[in-house]
N, C-alpha and C positions, 0 to 999 in steps of 0.2 A: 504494500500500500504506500501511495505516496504522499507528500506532507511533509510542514513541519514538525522535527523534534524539537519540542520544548524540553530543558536543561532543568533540572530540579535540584535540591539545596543539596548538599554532596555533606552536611552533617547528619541527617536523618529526621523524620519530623515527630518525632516522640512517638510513635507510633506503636500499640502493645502487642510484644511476639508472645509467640505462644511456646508449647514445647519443640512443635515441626515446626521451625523457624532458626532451629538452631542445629548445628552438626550437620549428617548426611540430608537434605529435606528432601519432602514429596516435589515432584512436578509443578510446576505454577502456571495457570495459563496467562501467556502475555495479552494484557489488557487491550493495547491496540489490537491484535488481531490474535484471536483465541483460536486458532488453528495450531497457533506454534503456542511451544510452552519452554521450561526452563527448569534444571534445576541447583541447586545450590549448597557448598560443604561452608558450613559456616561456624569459625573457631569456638568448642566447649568454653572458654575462658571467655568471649565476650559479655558484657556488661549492657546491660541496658541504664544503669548508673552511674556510669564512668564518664572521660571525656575521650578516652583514645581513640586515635583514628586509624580504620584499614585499609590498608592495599586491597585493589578490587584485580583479578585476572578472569579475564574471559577465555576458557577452550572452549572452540571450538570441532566436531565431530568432522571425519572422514566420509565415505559413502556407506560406512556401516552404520552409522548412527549410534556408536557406543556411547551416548553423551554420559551414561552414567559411572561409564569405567573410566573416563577421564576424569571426570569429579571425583572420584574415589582415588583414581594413581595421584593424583596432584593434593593429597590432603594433609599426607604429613608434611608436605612444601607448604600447604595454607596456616597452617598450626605454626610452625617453625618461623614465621614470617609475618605473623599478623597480617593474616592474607583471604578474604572472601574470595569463594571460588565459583563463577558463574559461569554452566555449561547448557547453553543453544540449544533446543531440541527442535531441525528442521526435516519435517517425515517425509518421506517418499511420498511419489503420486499425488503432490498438491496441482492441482489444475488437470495435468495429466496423467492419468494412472501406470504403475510402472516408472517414472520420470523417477531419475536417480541424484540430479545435477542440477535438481532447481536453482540452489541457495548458492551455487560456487560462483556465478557470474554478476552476481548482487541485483540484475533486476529480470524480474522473469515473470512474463504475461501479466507487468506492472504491479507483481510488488515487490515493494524495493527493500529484499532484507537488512540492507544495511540499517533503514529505520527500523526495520523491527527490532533486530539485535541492541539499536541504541536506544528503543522504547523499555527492551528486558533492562541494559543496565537503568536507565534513571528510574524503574521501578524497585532495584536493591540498594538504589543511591535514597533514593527516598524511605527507606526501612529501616537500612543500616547507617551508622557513622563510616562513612568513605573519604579517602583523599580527593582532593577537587585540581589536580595535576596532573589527572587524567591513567586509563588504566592499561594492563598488562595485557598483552593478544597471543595466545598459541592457536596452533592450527596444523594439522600432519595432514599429508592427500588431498584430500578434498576441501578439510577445513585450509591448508595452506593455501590453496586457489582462495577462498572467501579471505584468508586475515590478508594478504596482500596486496588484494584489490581495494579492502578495506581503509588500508594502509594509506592507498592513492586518495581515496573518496574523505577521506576522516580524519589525517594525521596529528589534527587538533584535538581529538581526544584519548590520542595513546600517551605513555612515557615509552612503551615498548612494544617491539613485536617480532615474534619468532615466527619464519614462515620454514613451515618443515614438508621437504618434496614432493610438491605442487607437480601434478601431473599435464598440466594446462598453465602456461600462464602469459601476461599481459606486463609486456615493457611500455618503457616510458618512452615510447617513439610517437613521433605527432604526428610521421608519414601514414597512419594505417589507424583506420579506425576502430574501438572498441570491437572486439575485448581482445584483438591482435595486439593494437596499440590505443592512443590515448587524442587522438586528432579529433574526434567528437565529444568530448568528456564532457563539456560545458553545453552543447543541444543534448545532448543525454541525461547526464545529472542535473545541471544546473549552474554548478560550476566550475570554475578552473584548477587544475594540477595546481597545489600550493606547494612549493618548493620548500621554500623557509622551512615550514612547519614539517614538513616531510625530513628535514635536516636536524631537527629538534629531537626527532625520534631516535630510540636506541634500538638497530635494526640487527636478528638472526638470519640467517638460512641454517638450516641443519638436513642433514641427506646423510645414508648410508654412503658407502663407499663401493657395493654393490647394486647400487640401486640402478640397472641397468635394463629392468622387460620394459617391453614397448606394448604389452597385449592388450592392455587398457588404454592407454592411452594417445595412440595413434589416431590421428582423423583424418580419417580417406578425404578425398575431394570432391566424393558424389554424397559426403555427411552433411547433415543442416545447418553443422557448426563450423564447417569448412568457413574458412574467410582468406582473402586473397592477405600473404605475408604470415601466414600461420609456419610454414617451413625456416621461421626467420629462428625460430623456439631452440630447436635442434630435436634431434633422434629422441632419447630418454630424459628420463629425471634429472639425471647430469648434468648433462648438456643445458637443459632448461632453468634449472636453479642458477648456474652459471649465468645463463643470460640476464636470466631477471638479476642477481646480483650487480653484473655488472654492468646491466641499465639502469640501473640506483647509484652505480657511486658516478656513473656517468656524468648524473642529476648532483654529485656533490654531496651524496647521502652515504655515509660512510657506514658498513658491512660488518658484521661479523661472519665469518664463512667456519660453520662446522661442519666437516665431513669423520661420520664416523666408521671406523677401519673393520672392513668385514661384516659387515649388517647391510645386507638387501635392503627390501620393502617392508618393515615392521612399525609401527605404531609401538609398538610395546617398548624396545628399543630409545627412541628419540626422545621421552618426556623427560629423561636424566640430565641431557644436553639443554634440553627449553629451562628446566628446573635450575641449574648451576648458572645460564644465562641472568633469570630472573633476578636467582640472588644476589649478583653481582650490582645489577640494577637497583634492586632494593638498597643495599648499601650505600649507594651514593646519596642517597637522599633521605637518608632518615633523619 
């Protein structure tokens, strides 16, 4: 759905939690559009009497939709860090049945998850006491395609973001339009590649070091997703992390590149590398 995201008070508005409100919780439907929902690991230690404030990180799911195993791997990192953990839940077959890739390209049969996803945070921004500096982004496969693009669309409200082996993805070229490159962004979204902000970010890739099948992700030129400059990507995950990284420092947007030694395509794998990235970032700014 499209629309303005209205920004909400990022200290919380007194608001009384219950017991699922706190640790592992149930699902929430997101209030702008109750299709997608969300759920949330949120620290035993928080206080509804206190004044501390937390670090919010959004994971994002792959095309499995484990959103609840991400919530779960990333908890003793939420604990250890004074850290809300809000994980996306975008289902298959929204509009079209079967549809696996709705949510990777941020808008699809007009709606635009990137608002939803920013409606979920300012709906834990408004419950929780959060930092107002903006929050943490992972993303592996499918989720790294979404934190990505995100990345381009939003850079105003990260401090970080890990984008882990995007099997599809979208440089910062102005020759080629969406979602090849970025020469439409402003008649598409609305508005312009913000650089600065994009610079401000503390930017991941992380990818195995085997991460080399093509069987997924390959798209013929008789696909619907075929777009003229699509072969700009390269062959594999490799090759394409590659690129996208290095059409971001191209932009001036300075990298961290993890590749990790002997790990294929696994999820299970990458969230040690997201997790040590975070903490790194956490430290600078407490």
């Amino acid at each position: 759905m499209a629309g303005h995201i209205q920004r909400t008070s990022r200290q919380g508005h007194g608001i009384k939690l219950s017991y699922y409100d706190f640790g592992a919780t149930p699902f929430f439907a997101c209030q702008m559009d109750q299709r997608f929902s969300y759920c949330l690991h949120v620290p035993e230690g928080y206080s509804e009497t206190d004044a501390k404030i937390y670090n919010l990180a959004v994971i994002v799911h792959g095309t499995g939709r484990t959103a609840t195993w991400y919530r779960d791997r990333f908890a003793d990192f939420a604990d250890n860090n004074d850290c809300i953990i809000l994980a996306p839940l975008f289902p298959v077959g929204i509009i079209e049945p079967g549809e696996l890739s709705n949510y990777k390209r941020i808008d699809f049969h007009g709606i635009r998850y990137d608002h939803i996803l920013l409606s979920m945070v300012d709906e834990v921004c408004a419950k929780y006491r959060v930092r107002d500096d903006g929050f943490l982004m992972y993303g592996y496969s499918g989720g790294g395609q979404f934190c990505q693009r995100f990345f381009m669309l939003h850079p105003q409200r990260l401090r970080a973001v890990s984008i882990g082996a995007p099997g599809v993805v979208t440089l910062l070229n102005a020759d080629y339009d969406w979602w090849v490159g970025v020469r439409d962004i402003e008649q598409r979204f609305g508005h312009r590649i913000n650089l600065e902000a994009m610079r401000r970010v503390e930017v991941q890739t992380v990818i195995g070091s085997e991460d080399t099948q093509t069987w997924e992700i390959t798209i013929p030129r008789d696909s619907k997703l075929w777009m003229d400059g699509a072969e700009l990507q390269g062959e594999n995950r490799l090759d394409r992390i590659e690129a996208l990284a290095g059409s971001f420092e191209a932009g001036g947007i300075r990298v961290r590149r993890d590749v990790v030694s002997g790990i294929a395509h696994s999820p299970f794998d990458m969230a040690g590398p997201a997790e040590e990235f975070f903490t790194t970032v956490i430290s600078k700014t407490k």
